[in-house]
C-alpha angles and dihedrals in degrees: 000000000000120000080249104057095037104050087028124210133267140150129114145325137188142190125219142183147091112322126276097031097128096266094135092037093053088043090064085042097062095037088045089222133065113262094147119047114233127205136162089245113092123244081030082139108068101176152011113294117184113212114190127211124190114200126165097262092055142280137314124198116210110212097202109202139171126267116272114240139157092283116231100176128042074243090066097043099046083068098059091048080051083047102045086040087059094045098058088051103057140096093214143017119208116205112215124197122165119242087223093065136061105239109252146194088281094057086041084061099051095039084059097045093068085078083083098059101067104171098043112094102224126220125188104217108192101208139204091025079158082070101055150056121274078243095049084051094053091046098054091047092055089050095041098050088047088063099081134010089223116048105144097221123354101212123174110213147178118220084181096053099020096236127164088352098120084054094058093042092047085048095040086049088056093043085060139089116278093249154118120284124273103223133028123257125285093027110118092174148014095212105120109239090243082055090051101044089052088056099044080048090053093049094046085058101042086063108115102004120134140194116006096339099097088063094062095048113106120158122212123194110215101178140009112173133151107251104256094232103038118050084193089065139082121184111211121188116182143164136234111209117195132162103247157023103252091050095046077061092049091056108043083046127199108333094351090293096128088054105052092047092055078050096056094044084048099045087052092056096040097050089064105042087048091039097224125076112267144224106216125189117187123200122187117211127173115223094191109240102348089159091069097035125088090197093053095042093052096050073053100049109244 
């Protein structure tokens, strides 16, 4: 037996690209659970959520990061400084581009801006190939590889079907440090669970939100405790910050039907991860303008 089958790889992985490529939604494919929310509005991703996938050759550890965009806000770009501080910090970058779209002069800057990131091997990854024709495929291949002269592998993949997944792990595997793993066994995340019910609690608000509103949704959680007299039963109190008025009213809806239904998709998707049913009470608050305040976005922990 080889030193590298015998001691295994591991060490870190992240995927890159304009938002809204699938990154999140490929990160919970390969870990086979969610550990990151998804939604069809960009900078959906705030911070940086670590997946972890454990193969017979060793670990891989999934950096899951926001998309990287022309910021507007310090909020913004807060999250490519999150982004080019993770990049600096992998083993490998992994370059994502949709089948369904032309690559672009967005994908073409990022592709370049790799450059900056030496010691990172870099994969180009071409998603949602459930989504697009054999031709389209083929298509985007052909750009993507173009894009740089030293991607390390090109794979065109599925996170909805599966397809073609256990190739890029067994490729990104190869791509890692001859080591011991990172975590132990059985961890798929090191998102606290406070962390990941105020995400669930995020994506169950950004439903059905349109415009800029997404951007000026942040969720607190200001208490999770285990009701005194039920031992099947956590309480949950948390907060929805947004940055006005109007859209405080866009969120309770008419009547507070709009908020109980963001209750009720988050609830389905709490009771699971904490394992007991749950009593959830939602408060909106509006914090004017947190996007653009350091004060306010650090209360909020960005």
């Amino acid at each position: 037996m080889t030193e590298t089958q015998s001691e295994g790889r591991s060490g870190f992985v992240t995927f890159v690209g304009r938002p809204n490529v699938g990154k999140s939604t490929l990160t919970n494919a390969l870990v086979g659970e969610k550990v990151a929310i998804t939604s069809d509005k960009p900078q959906t991703t705030r911070r940086a959520i670590r997946g972890i996938l454990n193969r017979p050759g060793g670990q891989l550890v999934i950096v899951d990061t926001p998309g990287l965009h022309k910021p507007r806000t310090l909020l913004g770009q807060r999250l490519n400084d999150l982004v080019e501080q993770v990049l600096g910090d992998v083993d490998v970058i992994a370059f994502c581009a949709p089948a369904t779209e032309k690559v672009g002069p967005g994908d073409r800057r990022i592709a370049e801006s790799l450059d900056g990131y030496g010691r990172a091997k870099k994969v180009a990854i071409v998603t949602k190939t459930d989504a697009a024709t054999s031709d389209q495929i083929m298509e985007r291949l052909i750009e993507v590889n173009a894009l740089r002269e030293d991607w390390a592998a090109v794979i065109p993949l599925s996170s909805l079907t599966g397809d073609q997944l256990e190739v890029l792990s067994d490729e990104l595997l190869q791509l890692m440090p001859v080591g011991p793993a990172l975590y132990e066994e059985g961890v798929v995340t090191d998102e606290s669970t406070e962390d990941r019910v105020a995400e669930i609690i995020r994506e169950a608000a950004l439903e059905g939100v349109r415009d800029e509103l997404p951007h000026s949704i942040a969720v607190t959680i200001d208490e999770i405790n285990a009701r005194e007299d039920r031992d099947d039963l956590t309480d949950i109190h948390a907060s929805i910050v947004v940055e006005r008025d109007s859209q405080k009213a866009i969120i309770i809806g008419r009547g507070g039907s709009r908020l109980r239904d963001v209750g009720a998709r988050a609830r389905a998707q709490i009771e699971p991860l904490i394992g007991t049913k749950v009593f959830l009470k939602l408060h909106v608050r509006v914090a004017k303008e947190w996007q653009r305040d350091p004060k306010q976005l650090g209360r909020l922990g960005f």
